[in-house]
Each structure stands twice: as structure tokens, then as C-alpha cells.
N, C-alpha and C positions, 0 to 999 in steps of 0.2 A: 584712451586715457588709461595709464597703468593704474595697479594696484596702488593706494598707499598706504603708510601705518599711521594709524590717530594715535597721539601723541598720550593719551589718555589709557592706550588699552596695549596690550599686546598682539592681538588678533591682525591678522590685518583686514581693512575698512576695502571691497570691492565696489568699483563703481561698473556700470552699465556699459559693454562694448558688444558690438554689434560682428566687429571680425576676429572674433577668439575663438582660440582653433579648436577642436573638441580633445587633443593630448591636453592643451594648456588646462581645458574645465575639467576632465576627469584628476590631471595635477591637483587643481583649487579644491576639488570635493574630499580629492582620498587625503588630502593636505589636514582640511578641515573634519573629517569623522577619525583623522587621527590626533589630533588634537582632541576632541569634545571625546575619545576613549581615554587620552591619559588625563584627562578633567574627574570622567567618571571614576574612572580608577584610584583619582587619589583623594576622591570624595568619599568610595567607599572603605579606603582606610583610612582614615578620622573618623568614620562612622563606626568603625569595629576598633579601634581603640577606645575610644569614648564608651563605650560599650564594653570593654573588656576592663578598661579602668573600672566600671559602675558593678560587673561580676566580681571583679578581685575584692571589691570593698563589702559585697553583700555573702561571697564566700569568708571573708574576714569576719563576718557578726557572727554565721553560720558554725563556724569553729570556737568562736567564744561562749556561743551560747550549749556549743558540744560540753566543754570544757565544765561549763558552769553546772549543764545536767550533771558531769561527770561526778563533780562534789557532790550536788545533791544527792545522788545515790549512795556515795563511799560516807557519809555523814548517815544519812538513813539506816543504813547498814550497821554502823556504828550504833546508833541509840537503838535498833531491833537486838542488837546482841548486848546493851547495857540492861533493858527491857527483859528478857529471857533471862538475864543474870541475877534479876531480883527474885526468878521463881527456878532454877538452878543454876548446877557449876555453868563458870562463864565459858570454859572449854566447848561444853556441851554447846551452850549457845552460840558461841563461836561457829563451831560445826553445824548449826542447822544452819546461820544464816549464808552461808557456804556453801552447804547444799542447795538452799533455793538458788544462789546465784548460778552454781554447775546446770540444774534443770533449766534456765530462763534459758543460760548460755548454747545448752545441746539445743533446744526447741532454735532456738533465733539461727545457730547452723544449720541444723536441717531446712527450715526454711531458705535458706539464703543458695545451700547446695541445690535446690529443688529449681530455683527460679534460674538459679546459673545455667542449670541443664537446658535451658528452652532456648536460652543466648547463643545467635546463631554468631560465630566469632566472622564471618564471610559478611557481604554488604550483599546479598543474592540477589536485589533487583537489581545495585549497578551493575554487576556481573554480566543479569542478563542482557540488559540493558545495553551495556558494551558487546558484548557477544552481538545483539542486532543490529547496530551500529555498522558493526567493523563485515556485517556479511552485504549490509546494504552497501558500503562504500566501494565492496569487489563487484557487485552487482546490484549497481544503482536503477536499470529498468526494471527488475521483478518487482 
């Protein structure tokens, strides 16, 4: 009895034959695990758009609420040098809170240059990783 298609699926529906040659069942199988790979495959993109949709929106707050520190500080800053103005020139106070900003600014570089130095720009384990890879593939008995 051949194969047929259920009317219902796209797949096709195999019944039980006893003289199928073993070309025809390695056909049906690699037939079959090629199909259920572009299943996979187009399951895990919907799963990483969905997911990359749900980043983009939670990188969207992440920026807004950058934004919103942002005022908070430039506003801050603002009433420190209205504050300093009641008890000298507003210049003056202008200038200190200026300088605190310049000291927060170098400290937060330096940090940032220190932590950049350890970032290794190379991906070293797939490197090695590939490196083992491609010497097992020239010499798969060792």
C-alpha cells in the first residue's frame, strides 16, 4: 500500500509495508528529519523574534528611564548652584558644581577604561574550540 497524504495535515500519513526497499525508508526518514529540522528552525525564529520584540521594548523603558535620570541630575545640579548662590557669587557656584561633575566624570572613566582593559576583543574558547575541532576532523582516530 503506498504512502498517502491525510487530507488534514501536510505530512504525509505512512502505512505498514512489508516490501520497502531500504533506499525507499532511508528516503522516508531523511525525508522526514528534514522536514521536522525546518519545523525546528522556523520554531526557533518566532521564538527569538518574540523575544527580541520583548528586548526592544524593555531596552525602550531602559532609555527612558536613562533620559529621566538624566533631568534628574541637570535639575539637581541646577538647585546645588541656586543653593551655593545664596551663600556666594552664582559664578563661583556654578564652578563648584562643575567641578564635582568633572571629578564624578574622570572617576566613572577611569573605571570604565580599567574594566575595558580585561575585555578580551577575541571569543578565546571558540577559537580554541575550533582550533580542536578542525585538527580532530584531519585526524579523527587520535
Amino acid at each position: 500500500m503506498p504512502s498517502t497524504l491525510s487530507s488534514t495535515s501536510s505530512a504525509p500519513v505512512r502505512t505498514h509495508r512489508r516490501d520497502v526497499s531500504v533506499g525507499e525508508l532511508l528516503s522516508a526518514v531523511t525525508s522526514d528529519v528534514q522536514t521536522l529540522f525546518r519545523q525546528e528552525v522556523e520554531l526557533a525564529k518566532t521564538e527569538v523574534r518574540q523575544e527580541a520584540t520583548k528586548a526592544g521594548k524593555a531596552a525602550g523603558m531602559y532609555g527612558g528611564a536613562g533620559f529621566a535620570g538624566y533631568m534628574v541630575l541637570l535639575f539637581l545640579s541646577l538647585a546645588a548652584v541656586f543653593g551655593l548662590a545664596n551663600v556666594m557669587d552664582g559664578g563661583w557656584a556654578a564652578l563648584i558644581v562643575t567641578a564635582v561633575w568633572a571629578v564624578i566624570a574622570a572617576v566613572l572613566y577611569q573605571r570604565g577604561r580599567t574594566r575595558m582593559r580585561g575585555v578580551a576583543p577575541k571569543p578565546e574558547q571558540t577559537v580554541e574550540s575550533m582550533k580542536e575541532n578542525a585538527q580532530w576532523a584531519r585526524h579523527p582516530t587520535r
